[in-house]
DOFIRO-749927 format. One record per residue (C-alpha): x, y, z; residue in one letter; residue number from 0. Coordinates in pm, whole numbers, plus 50000, padded with zeros to 5 digits. Example, Ala and Ser with C-alpha at 12.3 -4.5 7.8 and 13.67 -1.06 7.14 Angstrom:
<atoms>
[[51230,49550,50780],'A',0]
[[51367,49894,50714],'S',1]
</atoms>
This chain:
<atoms>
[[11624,06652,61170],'X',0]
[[11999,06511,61136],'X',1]
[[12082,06169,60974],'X',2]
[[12277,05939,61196],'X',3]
[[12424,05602,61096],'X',4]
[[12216,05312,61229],'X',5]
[[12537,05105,61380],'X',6]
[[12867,05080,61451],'X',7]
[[12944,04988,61124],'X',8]
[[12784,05193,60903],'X',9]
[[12926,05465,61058],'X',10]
[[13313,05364,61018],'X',11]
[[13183,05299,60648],'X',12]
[[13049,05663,60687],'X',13]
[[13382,05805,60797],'X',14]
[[13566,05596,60577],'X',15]
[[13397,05694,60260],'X',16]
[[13426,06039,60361],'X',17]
[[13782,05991,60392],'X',18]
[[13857,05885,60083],'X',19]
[[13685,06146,59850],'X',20]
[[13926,06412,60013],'X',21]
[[14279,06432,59732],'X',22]
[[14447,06356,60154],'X',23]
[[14529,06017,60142],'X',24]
[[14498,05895,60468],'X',25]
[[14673,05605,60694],'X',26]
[[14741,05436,60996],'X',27]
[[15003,05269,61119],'X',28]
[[15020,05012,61439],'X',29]
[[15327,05106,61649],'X',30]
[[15382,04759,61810],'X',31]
[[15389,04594,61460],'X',32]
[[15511,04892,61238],'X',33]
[[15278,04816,60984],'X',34]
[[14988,04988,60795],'X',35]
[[14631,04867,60944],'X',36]
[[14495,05119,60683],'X',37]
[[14584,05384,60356],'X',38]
[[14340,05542,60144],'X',39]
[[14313,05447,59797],'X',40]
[[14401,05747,59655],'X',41]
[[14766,05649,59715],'X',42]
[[14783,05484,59397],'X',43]
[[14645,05788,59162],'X',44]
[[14948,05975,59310],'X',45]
[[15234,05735,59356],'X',46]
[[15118,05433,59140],'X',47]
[[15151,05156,59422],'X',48]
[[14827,04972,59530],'X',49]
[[14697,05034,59866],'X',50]
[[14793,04620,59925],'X',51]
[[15150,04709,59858],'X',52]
[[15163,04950,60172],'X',53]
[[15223,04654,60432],'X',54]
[[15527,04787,60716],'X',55]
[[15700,05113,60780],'X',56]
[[15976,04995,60556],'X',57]
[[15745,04956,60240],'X',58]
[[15719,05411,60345],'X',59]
[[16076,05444,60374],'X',60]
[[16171,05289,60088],'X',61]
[[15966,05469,59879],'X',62]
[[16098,05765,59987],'X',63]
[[16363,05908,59761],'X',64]
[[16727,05831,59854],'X',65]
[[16819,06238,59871],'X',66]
[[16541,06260,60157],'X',67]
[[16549,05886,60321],'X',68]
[[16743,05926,60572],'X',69]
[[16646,06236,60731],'X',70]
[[16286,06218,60721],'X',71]
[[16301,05838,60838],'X',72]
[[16538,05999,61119],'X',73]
[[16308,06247,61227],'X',74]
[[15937,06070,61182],'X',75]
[[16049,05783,61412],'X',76]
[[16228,06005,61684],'X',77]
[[15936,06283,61684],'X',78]
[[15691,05932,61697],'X',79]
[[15896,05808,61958],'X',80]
[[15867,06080,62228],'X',81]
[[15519,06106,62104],'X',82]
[[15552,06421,61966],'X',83]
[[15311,06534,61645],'X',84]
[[15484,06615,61325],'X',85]
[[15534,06677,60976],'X',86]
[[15765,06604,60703],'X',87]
[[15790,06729,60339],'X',88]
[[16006,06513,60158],'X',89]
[[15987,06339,59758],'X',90]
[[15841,06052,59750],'X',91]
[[15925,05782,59438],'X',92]
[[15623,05647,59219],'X',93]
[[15590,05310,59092],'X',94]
[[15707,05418,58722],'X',95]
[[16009,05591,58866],'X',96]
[[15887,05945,58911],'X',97]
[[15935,06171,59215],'X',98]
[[15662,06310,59372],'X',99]
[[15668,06578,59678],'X',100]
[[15463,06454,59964],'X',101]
[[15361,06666,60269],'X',102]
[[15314,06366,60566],'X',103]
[[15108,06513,60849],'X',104]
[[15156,06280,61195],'X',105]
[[14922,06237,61468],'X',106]
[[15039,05991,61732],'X',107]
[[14790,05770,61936],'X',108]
[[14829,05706,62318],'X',109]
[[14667,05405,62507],'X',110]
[[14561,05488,62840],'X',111]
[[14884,05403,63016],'X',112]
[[14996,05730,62739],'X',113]
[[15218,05468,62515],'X',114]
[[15236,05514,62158],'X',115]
[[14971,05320,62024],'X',116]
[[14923,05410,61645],'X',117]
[[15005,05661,61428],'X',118]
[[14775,05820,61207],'X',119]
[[14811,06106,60943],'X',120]
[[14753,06225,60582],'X',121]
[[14943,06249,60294],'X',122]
[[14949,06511,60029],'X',123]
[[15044,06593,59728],'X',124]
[[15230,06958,59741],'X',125]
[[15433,06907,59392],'X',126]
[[15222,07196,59285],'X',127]
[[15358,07376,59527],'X',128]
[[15665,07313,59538],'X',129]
[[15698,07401,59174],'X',130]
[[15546,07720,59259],'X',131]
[[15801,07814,59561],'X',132]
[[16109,07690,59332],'X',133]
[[15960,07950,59096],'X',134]
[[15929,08209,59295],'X',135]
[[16239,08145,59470],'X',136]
[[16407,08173,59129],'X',137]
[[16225,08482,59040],'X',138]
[[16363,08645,59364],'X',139]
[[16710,08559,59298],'X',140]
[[16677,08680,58954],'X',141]
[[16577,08987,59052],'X',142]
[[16840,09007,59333],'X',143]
[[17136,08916,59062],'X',144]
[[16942,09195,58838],'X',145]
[[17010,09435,59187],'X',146]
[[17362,09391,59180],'X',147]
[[17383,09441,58784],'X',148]
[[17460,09727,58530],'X',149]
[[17184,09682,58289],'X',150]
[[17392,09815,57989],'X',151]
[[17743,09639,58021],'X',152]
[[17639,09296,58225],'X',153]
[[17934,09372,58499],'X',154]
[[17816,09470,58868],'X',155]
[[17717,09795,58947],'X',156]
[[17775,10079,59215],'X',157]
[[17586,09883,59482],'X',158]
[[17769,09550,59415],'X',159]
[[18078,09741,59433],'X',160]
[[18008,09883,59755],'X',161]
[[17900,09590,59961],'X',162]
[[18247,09342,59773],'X',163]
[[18474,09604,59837],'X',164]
[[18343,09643,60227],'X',165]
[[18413,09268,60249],'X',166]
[[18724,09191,60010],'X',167]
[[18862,09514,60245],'X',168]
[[18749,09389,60597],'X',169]
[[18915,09051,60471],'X',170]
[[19272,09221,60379],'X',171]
[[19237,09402,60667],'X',172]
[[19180,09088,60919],'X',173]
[[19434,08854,60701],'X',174]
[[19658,09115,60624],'X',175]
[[19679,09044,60245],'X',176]
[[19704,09285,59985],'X',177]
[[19391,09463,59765],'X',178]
[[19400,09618,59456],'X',179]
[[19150,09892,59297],'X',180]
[[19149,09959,58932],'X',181]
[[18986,10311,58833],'X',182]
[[18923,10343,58431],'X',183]
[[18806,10609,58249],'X',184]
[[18699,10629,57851],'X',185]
[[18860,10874,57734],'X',186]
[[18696,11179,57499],'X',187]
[[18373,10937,57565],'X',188]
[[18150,11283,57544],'X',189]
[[18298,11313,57187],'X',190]
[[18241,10976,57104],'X',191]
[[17889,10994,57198],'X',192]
[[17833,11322,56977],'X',193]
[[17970,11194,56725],'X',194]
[[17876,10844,56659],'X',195]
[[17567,10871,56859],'X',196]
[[17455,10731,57203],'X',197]
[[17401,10370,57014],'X',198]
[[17721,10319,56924],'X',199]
[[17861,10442,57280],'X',200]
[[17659,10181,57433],'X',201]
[[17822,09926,57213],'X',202]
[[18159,10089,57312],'X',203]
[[18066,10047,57682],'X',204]
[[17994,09698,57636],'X',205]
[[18263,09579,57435],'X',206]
[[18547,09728,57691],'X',207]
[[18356,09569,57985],'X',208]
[[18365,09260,57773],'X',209]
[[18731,09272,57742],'X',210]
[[18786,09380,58139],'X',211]
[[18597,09070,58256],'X',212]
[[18774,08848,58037],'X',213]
[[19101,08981,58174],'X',214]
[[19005,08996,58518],'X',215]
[[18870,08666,58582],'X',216]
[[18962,08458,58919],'X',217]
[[18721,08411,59108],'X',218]
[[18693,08700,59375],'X',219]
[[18818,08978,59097],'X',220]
[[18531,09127,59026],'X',221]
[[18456,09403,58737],'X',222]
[[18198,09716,58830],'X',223]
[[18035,10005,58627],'X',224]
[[18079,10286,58847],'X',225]
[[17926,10529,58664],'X',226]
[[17885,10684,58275],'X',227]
[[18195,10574,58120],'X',228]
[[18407,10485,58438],'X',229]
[[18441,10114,58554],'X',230]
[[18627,09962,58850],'X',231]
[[18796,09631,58908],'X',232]
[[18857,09481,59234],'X',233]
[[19102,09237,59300],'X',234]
[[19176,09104,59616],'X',235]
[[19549,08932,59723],'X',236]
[[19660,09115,59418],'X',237]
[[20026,09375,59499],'X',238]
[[20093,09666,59322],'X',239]
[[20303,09574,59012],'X',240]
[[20042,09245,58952],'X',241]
[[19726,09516,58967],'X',242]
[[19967,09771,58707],'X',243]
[[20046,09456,58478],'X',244]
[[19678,09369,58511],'X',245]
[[19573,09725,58412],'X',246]
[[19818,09709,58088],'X',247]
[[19693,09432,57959],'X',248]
[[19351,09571,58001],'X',249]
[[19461,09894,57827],'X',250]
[[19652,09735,57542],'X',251]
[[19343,09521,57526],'X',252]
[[19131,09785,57440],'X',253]
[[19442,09943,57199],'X',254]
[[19373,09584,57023],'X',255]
[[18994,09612,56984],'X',256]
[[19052,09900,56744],'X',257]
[[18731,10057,56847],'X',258]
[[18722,10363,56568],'X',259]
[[18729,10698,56794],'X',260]
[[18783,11002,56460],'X',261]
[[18761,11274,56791],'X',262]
[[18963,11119,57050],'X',263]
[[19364,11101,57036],'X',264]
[[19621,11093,56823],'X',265]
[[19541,10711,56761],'X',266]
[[19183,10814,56604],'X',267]
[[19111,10485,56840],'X',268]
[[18911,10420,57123],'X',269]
[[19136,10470,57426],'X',270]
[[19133,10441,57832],'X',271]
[[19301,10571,58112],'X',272]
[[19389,10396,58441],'X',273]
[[19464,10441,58825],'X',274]
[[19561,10168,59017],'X',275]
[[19632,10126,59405],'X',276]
[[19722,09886,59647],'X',277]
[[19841,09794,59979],'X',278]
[[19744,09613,60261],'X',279]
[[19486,09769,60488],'X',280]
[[19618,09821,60857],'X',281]
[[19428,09773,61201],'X',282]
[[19333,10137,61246],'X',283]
[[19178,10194,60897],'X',284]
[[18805,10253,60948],'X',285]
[[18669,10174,60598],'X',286]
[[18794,10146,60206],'X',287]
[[18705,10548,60185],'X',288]
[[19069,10679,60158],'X',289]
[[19158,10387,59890],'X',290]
[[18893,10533,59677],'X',291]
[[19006,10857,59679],'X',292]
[[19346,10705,59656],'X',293]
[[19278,10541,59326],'X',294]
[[19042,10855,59203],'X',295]
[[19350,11103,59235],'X',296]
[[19576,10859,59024],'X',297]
[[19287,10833,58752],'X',298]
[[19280,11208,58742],'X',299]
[[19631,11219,58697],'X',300]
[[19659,10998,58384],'X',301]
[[19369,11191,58241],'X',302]
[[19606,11505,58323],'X',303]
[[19914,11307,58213],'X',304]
[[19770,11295,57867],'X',305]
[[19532,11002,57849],'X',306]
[[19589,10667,57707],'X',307]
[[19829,10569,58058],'X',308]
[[19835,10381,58369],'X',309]
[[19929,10584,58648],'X',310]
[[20063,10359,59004],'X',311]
[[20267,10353,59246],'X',312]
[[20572,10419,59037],'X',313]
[[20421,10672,58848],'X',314]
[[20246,10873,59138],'X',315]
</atoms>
């Protein structure tokens, strides 16, 4: 046999009480007067402000926090307005200062002529949550950055330099600016490795992509691993003789590190060789696939040249 509440008013006390054991904190708000005709006490165990504080819709939107006032006060009394049912997730401010993140779920009223009447809703507390997404949302764009990465030297790797180098070139192309590619190679790096063990080539390979990215460093250049010992700098609105200076310094850089290299050249020092290009894509150029091979051939060359060179334009 089922229980029922004897009157009127034991039932509201029924609902109510029911109400307010949930953690939603409800409320109700008269649309004629814009003030609360009810809240749930659990307000105050989340935000700190007695339910007797809660008197008009400005005591809610001034406890909302500045960053979020304007648009969730914005959009709560337009979506109330046409009557429409809504939600908002916005931080709400405590009575000690604190922000909170509140989900507010609305339910409008309609009298029987269909005019707003009252609105009625629940508040909850998704700080929780929220901490959770921002953690996952920083765990996915960790391992996005960790995508794009060489795990060894810190600098991008083949797939970063893919997708820049399809933009920076699309970009030259459609602004007709000038783009640079720097091709290095280690040289004797097979030696190195055999002779002072895979260790201290690892070191090596970290300490001249250390000195490339402190070299190359506006903004768009960008410094890639393209494989083993080879790296590749891209540097957008950057001529011919800039990218050549560029690659000297880099080269004399390394020179200056005085990495020990007993099997390599005449230097007995650790020792790179360089192919630059640039120019200024034109309309009918499909993709950046020639100005690889480009820059590849002019590598090769200063390996064949000797080593320990930059090979360019001039020197083509």
């Amino acid at each position: 046999m089922t229980n029922k509440p004897e009157s009127r008013g034991d039932e509201e006390a029924f609902y109510r009480t029911l109400l307010e054991s949930t953690r939603a904190i409800p409320w109700r708000i008269d649309w004629d007067t814009k003030s609360f005709s009810y809240i749930g006490p659990q307000i105050e165990d989340v935000l700190g402000w007695p339910p007797e504080s809660w008197v008009s819709i400005q005591d809610w939107a001034d406890r909302i926090a500045e960053v979020d006032r304007q648009r969730v006060v914005d959009y709560c009394v337009a979506q109330s307005q046409a009557g429409i049912d809504h939600e908002a997730d916005y931080r709400a401010l405590t009575a000690d200062g604190r922000q909170v993140w509140i989900r507010d779920v609305v339910h409008v009223l309609r009298d029987a002529n269909g005019e707003v009447e009252a609105l009625v809703g629940f508040m909850f507390d998704i700080s929780e949550r929220r901490r959770n997404e921002e953690k996952l949302v920083a765990l996915q764009e960790e391992l996005e950055r960790l995508s794009y990465q060489d795990a060894l030297t810190g600098v991008a790797n083949r797939r970063r330099f893919d997708e820049v180098l399809e933009t920076e070139w699309a970009s030259a192309r459609r602004n007709a600016t000038p783009l640079a590619l720097i091709m290095l190679d280690i040289d004797h790096f097979k030696q190195y490795n055999d002779h002072y063990g895979h260790i201290k080539g690892d070191e090596a390979l970290q300490q001249v992509a250390e000195i490339l990215t402190t070299i190359a460093n506006r903004p768009r250049d960008l410094v890639c691993r393209f494989g083993g010992e080879e790296f590749v700098l891209i540097l957008p609105e950057t001529d011919s003789e800039a990218a050549c200076q560029l690659a000297t310094k880099c080269r004399d850089a390394v020179h200056e590190a005085s990495i020990e290299h007993r099997q390599g050249g005449p230097s007995q020092l650790l020792t790179v060789s360089m192919g630059v290009v640039a120019g200024i894509p034109q309309r009918d150029d499909e993709n950046p696939n020639p100005l690889i091979r480009k820059v590849d051939r002019r590598l090769y060359l200063a390996k064949e040249r000797g080593r320990d060179r930059v090979v360019g334009d001039a020197e083509a």
